[in-house]
N, C-alpha and C positions, 0 to 999 in steps of 0.2 A: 371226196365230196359227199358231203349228208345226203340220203334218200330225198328229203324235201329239198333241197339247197339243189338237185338235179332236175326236178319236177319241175319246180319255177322257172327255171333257166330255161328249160330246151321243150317244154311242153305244154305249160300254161296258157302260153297267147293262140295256142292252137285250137284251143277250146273255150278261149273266150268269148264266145259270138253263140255259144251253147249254154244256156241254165241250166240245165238239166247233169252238166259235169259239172255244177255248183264247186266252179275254181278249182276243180280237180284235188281239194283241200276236206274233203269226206269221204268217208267208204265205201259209198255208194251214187249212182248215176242214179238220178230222181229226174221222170219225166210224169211233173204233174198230171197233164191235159189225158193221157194214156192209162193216168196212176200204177205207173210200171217203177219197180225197184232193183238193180242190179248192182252185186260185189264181182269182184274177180280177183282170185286169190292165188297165188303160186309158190310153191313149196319142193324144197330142194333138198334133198339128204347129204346128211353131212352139216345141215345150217338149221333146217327147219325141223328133222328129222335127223337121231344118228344114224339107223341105219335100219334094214331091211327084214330081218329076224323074226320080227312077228308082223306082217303084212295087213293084218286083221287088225290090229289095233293100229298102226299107222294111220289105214285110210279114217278110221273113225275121228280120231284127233281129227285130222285133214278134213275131212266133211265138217264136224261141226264146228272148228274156228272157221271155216270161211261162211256157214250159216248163218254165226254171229255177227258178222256185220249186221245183218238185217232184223233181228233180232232185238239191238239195240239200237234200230231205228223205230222199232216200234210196229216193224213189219212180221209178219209171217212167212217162212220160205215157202214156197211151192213147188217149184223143180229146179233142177242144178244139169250143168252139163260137166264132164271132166275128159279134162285131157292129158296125156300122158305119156312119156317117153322115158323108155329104157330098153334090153335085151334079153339075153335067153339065159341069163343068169338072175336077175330079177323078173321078169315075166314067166317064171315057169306055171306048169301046169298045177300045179299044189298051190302057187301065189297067188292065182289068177281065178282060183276055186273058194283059197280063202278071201280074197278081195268082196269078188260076185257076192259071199253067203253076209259077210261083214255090213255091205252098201245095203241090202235086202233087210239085214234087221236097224240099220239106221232108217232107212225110208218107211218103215211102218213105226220107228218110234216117234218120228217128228211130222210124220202124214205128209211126207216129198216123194218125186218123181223123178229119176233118171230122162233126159230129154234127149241128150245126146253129146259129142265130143269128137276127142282127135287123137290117135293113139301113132307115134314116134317110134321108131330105133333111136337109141343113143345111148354110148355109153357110162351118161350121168342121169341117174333116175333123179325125175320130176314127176310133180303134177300140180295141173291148173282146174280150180274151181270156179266155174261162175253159176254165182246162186241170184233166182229170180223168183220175185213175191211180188201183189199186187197191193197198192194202197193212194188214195188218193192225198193223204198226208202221211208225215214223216219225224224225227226228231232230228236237227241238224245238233251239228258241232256250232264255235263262236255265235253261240242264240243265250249264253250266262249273262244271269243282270248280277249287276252290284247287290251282295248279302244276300246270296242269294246260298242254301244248304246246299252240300256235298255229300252223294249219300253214291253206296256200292251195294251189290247185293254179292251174295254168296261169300266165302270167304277166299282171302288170298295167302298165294306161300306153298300150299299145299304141292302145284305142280311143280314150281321149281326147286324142293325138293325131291321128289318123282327122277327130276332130270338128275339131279347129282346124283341120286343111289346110283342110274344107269349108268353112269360115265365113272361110277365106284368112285367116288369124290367125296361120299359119306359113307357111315355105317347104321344101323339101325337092327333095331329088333325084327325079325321075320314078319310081324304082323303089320307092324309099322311100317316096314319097307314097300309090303305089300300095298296097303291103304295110300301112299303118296304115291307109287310107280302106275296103279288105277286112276287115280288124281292129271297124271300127267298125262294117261295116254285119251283117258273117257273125260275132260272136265263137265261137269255137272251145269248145262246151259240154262239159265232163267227165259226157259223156251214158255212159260205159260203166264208170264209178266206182260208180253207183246201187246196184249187189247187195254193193258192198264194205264201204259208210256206215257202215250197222247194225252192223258187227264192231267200229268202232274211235272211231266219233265220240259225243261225248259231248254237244256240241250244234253246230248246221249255222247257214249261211244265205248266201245268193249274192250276191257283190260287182255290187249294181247302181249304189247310190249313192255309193258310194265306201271304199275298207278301211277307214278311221278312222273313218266314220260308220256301216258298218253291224257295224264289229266291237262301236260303242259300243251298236247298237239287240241285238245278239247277247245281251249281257249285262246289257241295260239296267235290270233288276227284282231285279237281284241285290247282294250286298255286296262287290263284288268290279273292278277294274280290270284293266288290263292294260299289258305291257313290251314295244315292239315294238322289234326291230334295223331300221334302214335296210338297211343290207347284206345282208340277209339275203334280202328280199323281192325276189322273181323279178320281173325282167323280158326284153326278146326281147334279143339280140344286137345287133339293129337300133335301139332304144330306148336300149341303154346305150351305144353306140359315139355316139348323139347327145348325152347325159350326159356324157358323156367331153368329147367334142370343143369342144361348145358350154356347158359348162361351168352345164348346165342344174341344179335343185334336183330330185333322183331323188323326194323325198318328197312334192312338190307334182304332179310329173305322173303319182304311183300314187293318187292319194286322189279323184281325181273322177269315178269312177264308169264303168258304161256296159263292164264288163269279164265278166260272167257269169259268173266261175270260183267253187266253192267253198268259202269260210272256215268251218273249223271248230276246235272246238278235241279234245285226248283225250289220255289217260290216259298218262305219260311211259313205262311201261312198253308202249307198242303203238308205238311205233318199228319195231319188225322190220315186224310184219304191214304198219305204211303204206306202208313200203318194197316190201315184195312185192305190196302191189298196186298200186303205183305201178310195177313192173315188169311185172306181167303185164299192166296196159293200157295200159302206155305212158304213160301221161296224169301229168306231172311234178307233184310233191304237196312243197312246200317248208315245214321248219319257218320263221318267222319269230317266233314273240316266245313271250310267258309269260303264263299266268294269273298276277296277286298281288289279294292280300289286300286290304279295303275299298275304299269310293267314291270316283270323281272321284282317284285318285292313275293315273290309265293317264299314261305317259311313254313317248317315243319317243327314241330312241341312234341315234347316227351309230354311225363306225365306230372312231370313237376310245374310246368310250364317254361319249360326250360328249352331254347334253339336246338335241333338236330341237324346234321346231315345225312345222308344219304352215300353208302359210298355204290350206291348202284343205281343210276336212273333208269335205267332198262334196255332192251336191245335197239343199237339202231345201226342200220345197212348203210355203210362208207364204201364209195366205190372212186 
């Protein structure tokens, strides 16, 4: 059973009587009247994570994609609580040291606060994040109007090659290996975008699973598809010069996830303004495709204007 396809079934009607789990169908719990923001995230080694080696960069991956929800609601984090279960083989005193120093230079890089949590035995290491920000508005998912631009910031690909070097599934040059396996453990969050959102995005949501599959969960409740260019969609210099060279499918290694940056889409006339705040943060904000009209028609263009597929939509959790 698909991740969504279980949600509906056995937990939807329970929280229908609650707006604020706005259909349990976004990634975050929004209680206007409170202007309270809540994600909750959970990560499991071996699926989320391969494995336990360097603990230090783990929790940081793990802090800031569960950040990211909020982020690409237009929020700012504030405090996080985590919880966590494992033993005396992963909780050692050397992990437990590098964890503490790791969370301590994340929380002054993104100005958050450790709140509190719940710490387990068990012999499969987890851990669950729930990150909390305050706003009295938000940027929902299914909020795309018809022709309406598709823009992403930062560039995709990078991490999910990161992951293949780790799992020795590619090879690369030292410097290169190094540059994408940083990509995949630190991704680079469009953490100073968050006061600009609300001006121009019409609906949000952060490339965890992959652009095809979370552009499809983005809009997913609505009547409406989408037109993406291949050409269009950013990636590093370092990524496309492998593209190039090795004559790799650009479209397969942007679609699997594990990238943090934010997809949203907004109104063809706020061009200027994305541009200007894409200049005064710096933080590169690229158009790539098109809202159209009814279901199930989204099509993706080379650069010919030629049909593509996709042989990778991105992760999704079958139970």
């Amino acid at each position: 059973m698909h991740e969504f396809n279980l949600i509906n079934k056995y937990f939807l009607r329970l929280a229908k009587k609650n707006k604020s789990a706005l259909n349990l169908n976004d990634d975050v719990f929004f209680d206007k009247k409170r202007s309270v923001v809540i994600s909750v995230d959970t990560y499991n080694m071996g699926i989320h994570f391969l494995n336990f080696k360097s603990p230090d960069l783990v929790i940081k991956k793990i802090l800031r994609s569960s950040i990211s929800d909020l982020i690409c609601k237009g929020v700012k984090p504030k405090f996080y609580f985590i919880s966590s279960s494992g033993n005396k083989k992963t909780f050692t005193k050397n992990n437990l040291y590098k964890i503490s120093k790791s969370l301590k230079s994340e929380q002054n890089k993104f100005n958050i606060d450790l709140c509190g949590g719940d710490t387990t035995f068990s012999n499969k290491l987890s851990f669950t994040i729930t990150s909390l920000g305050y706003s009295d508005k938000i940027i929902y998912r299914n909020k795309a109007k018809l022709n309406d631009d598709i823009y992403v910031t930062g560039n995709l690909g990078d991490s999910y090659l990161g992951l293949k070097l780790l799992t020795n599934k590619s090879k690369f040059k030292n410097k290169d290996k190094l540059f994408f396996i940083d990509k995949y453990y630190k991704p680079v969050l469009p953490f100073n975008l968050t006061k600009y959102l609300l001006k121009f995005a019409n609906c949000s949501i952060d490339v965890s699973d992959g652009l095809i599959d979370d552009l499809s969960k983005m809009i997913n409740r609505q009547n409406l598809s989408f037109h993406l260019f291949e050409n269009k969609i950013p990636v590093s210099k370092k990524l496309s010069n492998l593209i190039k060279n090795q004559k790799l499918s650009k479209i397969n290694l942007i679609s699997n996830g594990d990238d943090y940056q934010i997809l949203f889409t907004a109104d063809n006339n706020k061009t200027r303004i994305i541009k200007n705040a894409s200049k005064t943060t710096g933080i590169k904000i690229t158009k790539i495709g098109k809202i159209v009209f009814g279901k199930d028609r989204s099509l993706i263009f080379d650069e010919k204007g030629k049909q593509i597929q996709a042989k990778c939509n991105g992760y999704i959790h079958k139970f």
